[in-house]
DOVEXTI-146816 format. One record per residue (C-alpha): chain; x, y, z; residue number from 1. Coordinates in Angstrom, 1 decimal. Layout:
<atoms>
("A"; (X; Y; Z); NUM)
...
</atoms>
This chain:
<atoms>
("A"; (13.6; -82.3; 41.3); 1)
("A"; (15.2; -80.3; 38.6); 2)
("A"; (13.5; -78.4; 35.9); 3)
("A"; (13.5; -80.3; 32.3); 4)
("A"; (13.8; -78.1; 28.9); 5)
("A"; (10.7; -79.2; 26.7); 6)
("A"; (9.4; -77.8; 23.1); 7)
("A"; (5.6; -77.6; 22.6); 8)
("A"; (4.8; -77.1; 19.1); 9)
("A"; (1.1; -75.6; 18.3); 10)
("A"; (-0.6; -74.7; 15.4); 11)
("A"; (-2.5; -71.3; 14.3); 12)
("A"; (-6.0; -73.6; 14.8); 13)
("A"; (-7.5; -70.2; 16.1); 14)
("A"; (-4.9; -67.5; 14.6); 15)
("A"; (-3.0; -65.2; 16.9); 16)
("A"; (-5.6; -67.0; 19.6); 17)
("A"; (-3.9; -69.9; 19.8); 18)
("A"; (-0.7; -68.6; 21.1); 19)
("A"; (-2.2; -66.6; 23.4); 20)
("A"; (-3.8; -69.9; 24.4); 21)
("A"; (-1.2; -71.8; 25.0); 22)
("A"; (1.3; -69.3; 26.7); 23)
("A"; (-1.9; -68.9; 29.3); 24)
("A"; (-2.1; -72.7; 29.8); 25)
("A"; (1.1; -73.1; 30.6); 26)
("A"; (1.0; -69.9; 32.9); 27)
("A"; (-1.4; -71.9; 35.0); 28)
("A"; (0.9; -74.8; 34.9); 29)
("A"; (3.6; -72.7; 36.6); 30)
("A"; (6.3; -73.4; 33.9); 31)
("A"; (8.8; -71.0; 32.9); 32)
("A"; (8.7; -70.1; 29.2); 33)
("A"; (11.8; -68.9; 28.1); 34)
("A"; (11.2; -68.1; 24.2); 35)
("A"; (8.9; -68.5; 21.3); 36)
("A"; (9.6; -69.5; 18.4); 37)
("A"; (8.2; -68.3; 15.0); 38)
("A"; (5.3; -68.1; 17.2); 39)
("A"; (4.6; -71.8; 16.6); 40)
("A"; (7.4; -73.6; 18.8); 41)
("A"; (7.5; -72.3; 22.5); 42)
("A"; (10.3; -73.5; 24.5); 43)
("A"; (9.4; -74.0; 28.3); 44)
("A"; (11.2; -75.2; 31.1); 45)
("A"; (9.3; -77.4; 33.8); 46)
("A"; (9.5; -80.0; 36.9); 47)
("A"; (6.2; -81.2; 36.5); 48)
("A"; (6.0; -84.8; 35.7); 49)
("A"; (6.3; -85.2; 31.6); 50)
("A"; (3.1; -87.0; 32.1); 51)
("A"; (0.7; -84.3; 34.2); 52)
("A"; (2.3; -82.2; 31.3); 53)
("A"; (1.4; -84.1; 28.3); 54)
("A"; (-2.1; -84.7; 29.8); 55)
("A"; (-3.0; -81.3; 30.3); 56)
("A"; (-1.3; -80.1; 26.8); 57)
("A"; (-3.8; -82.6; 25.4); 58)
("A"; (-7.0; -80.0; 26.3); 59)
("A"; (-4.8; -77.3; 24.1); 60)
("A"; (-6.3; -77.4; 21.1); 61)
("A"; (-3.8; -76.3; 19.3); 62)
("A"; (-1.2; -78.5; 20.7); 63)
("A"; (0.7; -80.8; 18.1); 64)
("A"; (3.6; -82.1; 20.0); 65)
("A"; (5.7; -82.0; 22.9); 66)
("A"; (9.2; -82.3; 22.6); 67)
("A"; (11.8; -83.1; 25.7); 68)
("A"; (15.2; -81.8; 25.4); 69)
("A"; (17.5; -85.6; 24.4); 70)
("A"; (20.8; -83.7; 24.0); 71)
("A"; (23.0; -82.2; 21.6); 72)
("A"; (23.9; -83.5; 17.8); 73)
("A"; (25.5; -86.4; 18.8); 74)
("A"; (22.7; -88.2; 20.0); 75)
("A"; (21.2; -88.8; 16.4); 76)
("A"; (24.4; -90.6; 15.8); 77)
("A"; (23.0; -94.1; 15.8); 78)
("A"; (19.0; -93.3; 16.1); 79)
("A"; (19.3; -94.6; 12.1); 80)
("A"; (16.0; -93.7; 11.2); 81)
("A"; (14.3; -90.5; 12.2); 82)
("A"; (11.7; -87.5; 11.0); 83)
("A"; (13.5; -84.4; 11.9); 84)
("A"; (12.0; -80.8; 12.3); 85)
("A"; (14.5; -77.8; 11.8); 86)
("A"; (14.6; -74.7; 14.0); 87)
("A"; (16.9; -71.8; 12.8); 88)
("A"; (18.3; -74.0; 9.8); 89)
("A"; (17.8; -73.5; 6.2); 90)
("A"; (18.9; -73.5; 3.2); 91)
("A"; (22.3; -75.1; 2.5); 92)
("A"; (23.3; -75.1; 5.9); 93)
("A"; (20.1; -77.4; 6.2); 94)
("A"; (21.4; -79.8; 3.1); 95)
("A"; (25.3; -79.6; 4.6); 96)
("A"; (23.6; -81.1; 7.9); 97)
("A"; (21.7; -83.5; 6.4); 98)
("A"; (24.9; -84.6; 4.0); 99)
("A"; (26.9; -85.1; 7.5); 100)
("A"; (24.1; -87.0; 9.9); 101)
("A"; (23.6; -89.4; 6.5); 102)
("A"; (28.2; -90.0; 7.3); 103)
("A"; (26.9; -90.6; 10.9); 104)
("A"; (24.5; -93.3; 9.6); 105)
("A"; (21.5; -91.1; 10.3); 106)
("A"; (18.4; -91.2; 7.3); 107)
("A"; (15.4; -89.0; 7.3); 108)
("A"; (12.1; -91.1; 7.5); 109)
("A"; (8.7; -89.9; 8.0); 110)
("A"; (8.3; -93.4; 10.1); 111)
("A"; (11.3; -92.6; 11.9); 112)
("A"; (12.4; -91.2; 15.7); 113)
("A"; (10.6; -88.0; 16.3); 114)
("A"; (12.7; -85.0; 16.8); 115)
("A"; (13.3; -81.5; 16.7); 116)
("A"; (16.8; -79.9; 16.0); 117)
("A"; (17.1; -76.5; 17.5); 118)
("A"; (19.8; -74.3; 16.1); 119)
("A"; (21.2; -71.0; 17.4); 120)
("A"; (23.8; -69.6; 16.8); 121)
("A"; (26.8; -71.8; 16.7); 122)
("A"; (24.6; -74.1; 19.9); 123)
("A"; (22.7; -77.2; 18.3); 124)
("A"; (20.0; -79.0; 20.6); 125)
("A"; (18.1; -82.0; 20.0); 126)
("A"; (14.7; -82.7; 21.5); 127)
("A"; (12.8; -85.8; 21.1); 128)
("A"; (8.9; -86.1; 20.6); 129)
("A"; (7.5; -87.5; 24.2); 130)
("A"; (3.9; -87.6; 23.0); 131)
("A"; (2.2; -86.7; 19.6); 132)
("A"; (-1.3; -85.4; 19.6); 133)
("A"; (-3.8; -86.0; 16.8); 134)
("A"; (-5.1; -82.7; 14.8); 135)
("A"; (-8.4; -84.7; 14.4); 136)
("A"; (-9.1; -85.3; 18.0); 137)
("A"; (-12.3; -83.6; 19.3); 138)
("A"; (-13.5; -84.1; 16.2); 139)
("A"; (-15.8; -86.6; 17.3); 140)
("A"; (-17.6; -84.4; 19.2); 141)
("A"; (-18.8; -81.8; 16.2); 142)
("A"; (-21.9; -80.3; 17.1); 143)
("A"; (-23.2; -81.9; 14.0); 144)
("A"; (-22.5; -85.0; 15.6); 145)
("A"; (-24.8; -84.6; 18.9); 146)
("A"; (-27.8; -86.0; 19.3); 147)
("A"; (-29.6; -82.2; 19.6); 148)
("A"; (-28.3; -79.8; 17.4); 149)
("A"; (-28.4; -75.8; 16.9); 150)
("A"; (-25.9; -74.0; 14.0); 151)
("A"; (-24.5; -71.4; 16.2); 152)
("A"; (-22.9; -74.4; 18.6); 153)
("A"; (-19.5; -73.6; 19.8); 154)
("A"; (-17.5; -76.6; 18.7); 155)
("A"; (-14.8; -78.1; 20.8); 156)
("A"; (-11.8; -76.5; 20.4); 157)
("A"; (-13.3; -73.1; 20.5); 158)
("A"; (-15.3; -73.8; 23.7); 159)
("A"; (-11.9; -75.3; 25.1); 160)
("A"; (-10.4; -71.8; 24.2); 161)
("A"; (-13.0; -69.9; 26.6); 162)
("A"; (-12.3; -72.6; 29.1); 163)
("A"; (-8.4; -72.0; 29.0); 164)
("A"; (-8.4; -68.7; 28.8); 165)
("A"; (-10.7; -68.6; 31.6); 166)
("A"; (-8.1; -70.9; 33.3); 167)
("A"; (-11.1; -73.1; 34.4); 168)
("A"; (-9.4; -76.7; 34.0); 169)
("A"; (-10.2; -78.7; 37.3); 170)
("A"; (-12.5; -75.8; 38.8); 171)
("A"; (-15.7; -74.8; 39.2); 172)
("A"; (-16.8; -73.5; 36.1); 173)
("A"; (-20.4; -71.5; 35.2); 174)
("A"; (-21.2; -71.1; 31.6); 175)
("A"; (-24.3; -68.2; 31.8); 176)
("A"; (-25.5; -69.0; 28.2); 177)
("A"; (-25.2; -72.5; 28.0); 178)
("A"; (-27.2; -73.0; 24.9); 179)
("A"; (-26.5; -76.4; 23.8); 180)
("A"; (-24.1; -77.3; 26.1); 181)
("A"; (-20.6; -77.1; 24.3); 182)
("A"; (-18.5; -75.1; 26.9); 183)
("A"; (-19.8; -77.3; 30.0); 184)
("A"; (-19.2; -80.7; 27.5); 185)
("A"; (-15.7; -79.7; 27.5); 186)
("A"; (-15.4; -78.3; 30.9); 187)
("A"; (-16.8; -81.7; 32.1); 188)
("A"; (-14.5; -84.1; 30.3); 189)
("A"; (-11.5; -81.9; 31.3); 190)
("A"; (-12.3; -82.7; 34.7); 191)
("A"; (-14.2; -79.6; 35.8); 192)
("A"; (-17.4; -79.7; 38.2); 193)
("A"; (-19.6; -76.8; 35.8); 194)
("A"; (-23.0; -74.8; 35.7); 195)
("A"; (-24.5; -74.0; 32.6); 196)
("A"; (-27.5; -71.3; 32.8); 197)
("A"; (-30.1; -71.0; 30.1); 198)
("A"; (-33.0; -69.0; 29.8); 199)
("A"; (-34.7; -71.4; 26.8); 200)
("A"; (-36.4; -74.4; 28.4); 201)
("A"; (-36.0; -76.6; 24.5); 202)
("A"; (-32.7; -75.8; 25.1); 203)
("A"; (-32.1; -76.6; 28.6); 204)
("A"; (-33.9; -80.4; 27.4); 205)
("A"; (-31.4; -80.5; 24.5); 206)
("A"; (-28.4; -79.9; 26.4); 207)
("A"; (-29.5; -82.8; 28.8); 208)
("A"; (-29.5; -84.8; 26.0); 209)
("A"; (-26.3; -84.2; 24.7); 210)
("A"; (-24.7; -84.2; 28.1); 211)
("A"; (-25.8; -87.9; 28.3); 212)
("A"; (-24.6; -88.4; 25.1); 213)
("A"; (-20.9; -88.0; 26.5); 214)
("A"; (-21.9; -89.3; 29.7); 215)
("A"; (-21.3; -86.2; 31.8); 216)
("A"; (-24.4; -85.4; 32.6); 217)
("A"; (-23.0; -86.1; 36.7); 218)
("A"; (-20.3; -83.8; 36.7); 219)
("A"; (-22.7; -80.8; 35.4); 220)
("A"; (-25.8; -78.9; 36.2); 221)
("A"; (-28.2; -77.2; 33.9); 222)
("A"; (-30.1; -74.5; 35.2); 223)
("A"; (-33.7; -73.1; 33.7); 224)
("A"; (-33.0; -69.3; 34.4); 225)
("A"; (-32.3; -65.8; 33.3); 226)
("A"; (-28.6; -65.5; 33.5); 227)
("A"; (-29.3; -61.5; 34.3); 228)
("A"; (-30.7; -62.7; 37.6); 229)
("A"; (-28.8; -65.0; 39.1); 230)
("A"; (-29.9; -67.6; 41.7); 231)
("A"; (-26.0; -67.7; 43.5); 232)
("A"; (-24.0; -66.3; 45.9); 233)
("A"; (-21.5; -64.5; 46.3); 234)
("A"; (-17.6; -66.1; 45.3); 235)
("A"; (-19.3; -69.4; 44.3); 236)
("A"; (-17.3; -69.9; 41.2); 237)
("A"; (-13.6; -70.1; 39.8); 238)
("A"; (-14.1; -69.1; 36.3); 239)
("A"; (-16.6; -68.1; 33.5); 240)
("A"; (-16.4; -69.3; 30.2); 241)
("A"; (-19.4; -68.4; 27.9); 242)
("A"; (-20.6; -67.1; 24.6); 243)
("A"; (-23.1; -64.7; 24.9); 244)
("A"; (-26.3; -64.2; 22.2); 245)
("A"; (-25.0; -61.9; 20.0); 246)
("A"; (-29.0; -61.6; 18.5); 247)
("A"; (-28.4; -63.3; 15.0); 248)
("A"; (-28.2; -67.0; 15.4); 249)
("A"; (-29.3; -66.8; 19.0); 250)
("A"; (-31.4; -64.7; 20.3); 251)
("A"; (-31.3; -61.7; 23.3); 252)
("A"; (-34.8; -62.7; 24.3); 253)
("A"; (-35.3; -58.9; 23.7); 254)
("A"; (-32.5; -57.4; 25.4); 255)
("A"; (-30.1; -55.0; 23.7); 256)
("A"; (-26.9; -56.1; 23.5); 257)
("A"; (-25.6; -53.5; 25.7); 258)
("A"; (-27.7; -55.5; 28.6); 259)
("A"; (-26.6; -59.0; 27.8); 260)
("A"; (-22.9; -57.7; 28.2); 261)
("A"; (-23.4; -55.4; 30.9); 262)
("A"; (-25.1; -58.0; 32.9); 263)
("A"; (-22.7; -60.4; 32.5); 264)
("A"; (-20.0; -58.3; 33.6); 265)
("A"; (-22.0; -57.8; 36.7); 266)
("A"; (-22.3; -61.3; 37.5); 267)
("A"; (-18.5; -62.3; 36.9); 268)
("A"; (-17.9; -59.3; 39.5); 269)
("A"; (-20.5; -61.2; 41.8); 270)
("A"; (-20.1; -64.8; 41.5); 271)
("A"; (-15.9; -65.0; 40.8); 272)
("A"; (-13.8; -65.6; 43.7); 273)
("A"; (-11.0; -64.6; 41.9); 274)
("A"; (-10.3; -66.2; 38.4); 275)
("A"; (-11.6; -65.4; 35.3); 276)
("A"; (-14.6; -64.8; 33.1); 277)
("A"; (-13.5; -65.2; 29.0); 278)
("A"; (-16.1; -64.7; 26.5); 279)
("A"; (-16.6; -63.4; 23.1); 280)
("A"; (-17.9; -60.5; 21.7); 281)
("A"; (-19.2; -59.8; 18.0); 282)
("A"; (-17.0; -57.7; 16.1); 283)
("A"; (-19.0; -54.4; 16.1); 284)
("A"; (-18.8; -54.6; 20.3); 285)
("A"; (-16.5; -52.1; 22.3); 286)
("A"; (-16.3; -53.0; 26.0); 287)
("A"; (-15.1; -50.6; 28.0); 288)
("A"; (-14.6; -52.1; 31.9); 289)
("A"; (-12.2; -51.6; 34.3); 290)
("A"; (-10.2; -55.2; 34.2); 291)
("A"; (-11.2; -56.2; 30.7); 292)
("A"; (-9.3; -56.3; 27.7); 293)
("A"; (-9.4; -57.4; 24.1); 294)
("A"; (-6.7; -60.8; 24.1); 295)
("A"; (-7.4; -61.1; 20.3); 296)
("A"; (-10.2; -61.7; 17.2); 297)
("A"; (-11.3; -64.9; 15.0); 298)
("A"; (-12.3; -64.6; 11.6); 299)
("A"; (-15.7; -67.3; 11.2); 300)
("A"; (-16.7; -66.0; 8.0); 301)
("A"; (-17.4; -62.9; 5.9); 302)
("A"; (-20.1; -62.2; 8.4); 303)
("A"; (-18.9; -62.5; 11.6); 304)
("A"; (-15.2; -62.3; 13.7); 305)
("A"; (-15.3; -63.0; 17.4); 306)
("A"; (-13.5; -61.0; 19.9); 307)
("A"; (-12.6; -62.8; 22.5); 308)
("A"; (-12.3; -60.6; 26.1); 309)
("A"; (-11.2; -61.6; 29.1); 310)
("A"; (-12.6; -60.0; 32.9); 311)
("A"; (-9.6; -59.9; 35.7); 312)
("A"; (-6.9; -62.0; 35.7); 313)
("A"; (-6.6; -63.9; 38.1); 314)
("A"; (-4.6; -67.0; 36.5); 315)
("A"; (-0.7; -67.1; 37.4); 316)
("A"; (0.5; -64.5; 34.5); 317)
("A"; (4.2; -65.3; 35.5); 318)
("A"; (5.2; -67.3; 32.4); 319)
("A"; (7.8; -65.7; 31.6); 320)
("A"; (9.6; -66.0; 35.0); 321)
("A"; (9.7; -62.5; 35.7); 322)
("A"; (6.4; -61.4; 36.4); 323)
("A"; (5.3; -61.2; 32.5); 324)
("A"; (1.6; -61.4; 31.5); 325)
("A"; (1.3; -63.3; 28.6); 326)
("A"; (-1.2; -60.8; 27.2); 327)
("A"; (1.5; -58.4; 26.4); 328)
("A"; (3.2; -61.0; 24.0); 329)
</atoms>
């Protein structure tokens, strides 16, 4: 099967995150990304099924549409009513374009055909919306909205950030400061099998709670422990995707930062086979590992930014089709 040009458009949800996101889900996916576009618009090329596509796109939060390529100009011609985004056109080029697909019977309409014209140089491309994804969709699963809830509670799209940059979809996943349960919520819906460690036994009873809220409570286990002593072996799990107690709104049950950190750095070098561990990191935290790096910072509010750090790669980093990482974007 031949590859198929698509457009995924995303928005800034979590900043310069978000594209960093996205160019590492679609790493794992094996596509070939061929530009990006005002960093909002990343044109991909694929033979994956548009559907295995659109399904996984739908676990990127940031994801707002995904756009197959339909043709060139001429295949407005006749569409009558669509809602057109421009690429690469402004201005009065823009209105000139506009003026001429009204001759060709074309009229702009918010309720009309999806699509996206593409314009470079003097090369036009149309692509059509496949699928449309709702800004508001894991909204329904706020932390507020569980039926145990703690303030510092990832909510879902930045627990489904650790998960994808963790590249943890459809593995075993092992979140070492569970908490509440947010990260192995998400890693549960998306299809993952995941173990969440907590050291707090309220909390451990909480997060049971909401996991049967969601009814995933099969697809995860919650384990009463000390996440600085593990109880597993060796190569057990795919990925790590946690938020470690930063000692303000959760607490280090006494440990220095420097421990919490260090220890968890010593279990993603125990318990990955290969993978990933993603986590985040206060602002005032310097790690300094071999195989970890800074992938980029969230502002939350005048009193705290997240880092977010990834251990190892171990996710296809050929994006780009020529042995690119997308870290270096």
């Amino acid at each position: 099967m031949g590859e198929t040009e698509y457009v995924l458009s995303i928005t800034f949800l979590h900043g310069p995150c978000s594209l960093k996101e996205a160019l590492t889900v679609l790493g794992e996916l094996g596509v070939r990304v061929s530009e990006v576009l005002s960093n909002r618009r990343i044109v991909f090329s694929s033979s994956l099924p548009v559907e295995k596509l659109a399904d996984r796109l739908f676990y990127l939060p940031s994801a707002v549409a995904l756009y197959r390529l339909a043709g060139g100009l001429r295949h407005l011609y006749g569409l009558g009513r669509v809602h057109i985004e421009f690429e690469g056109v402004r201005g009065e080029e823009k209105a000139s374009l506009i003026e001429k697909l009204k001759e060709k019977g074309v009229f702009l309409s918010e309720k009309g055909v999806r699509v996206l014209l593409l314009k470079k140089g003097d090369l036009t491309k149309v692509y059509e919306a496949v699928v449309e994804y709702r800004r508001d969709r894991f909204k329904p699963r706020s932390p507020e909205k569980r039926v145990f809830f703690q303030s510092s509670a990832l909510n879902p799209p930045t627990a489904l950030l650790l998960l994808n940059m963790a590249c943890g979809f459809g593995k075993k996943v092992l979140d070492p400061f569970a908490g509440t349960g947010s990260v192995v919520i998400e890693a549960a819906l998306s299809g993952s099998y995941s173990v969440g460690v907590e050291i707090d036994y309220r909390q451990v009873r909480g997060a049971l709670r909401n996991l049967r809220q969601y009814g995933v409570h099969a697809y995860v286990d919650l384990v009463l422990g000390d996440s600085l002593f593990p109880p597993f072996r060796e190569g057990c799990f795919d990925a790590i995707a946690t938020d470690p107690p930063y000692g303000r709104y959760a607490s280090t049950k006494g440990r220095s930062v420097e421990e919490v950190y260090g220890g968890l750095l010593r279990l993603a070098k125990t318990v990955l086979k290969s993978g990933r561990a993603a986590f985040f990191s206060p602002g005032n935290v310097e790690i300094r590992e071999e195989k970890v790096r800074e992938e980029c910072s969230i502002y939350v509010h005048s009193g705290l930014t997240r880092r977010l750090w990834v251990y190892d790669a171990g996710c296809r980093s050929d994006v780009w089709g020529r042995g690119g990482d997308p870290a270096e974007v």
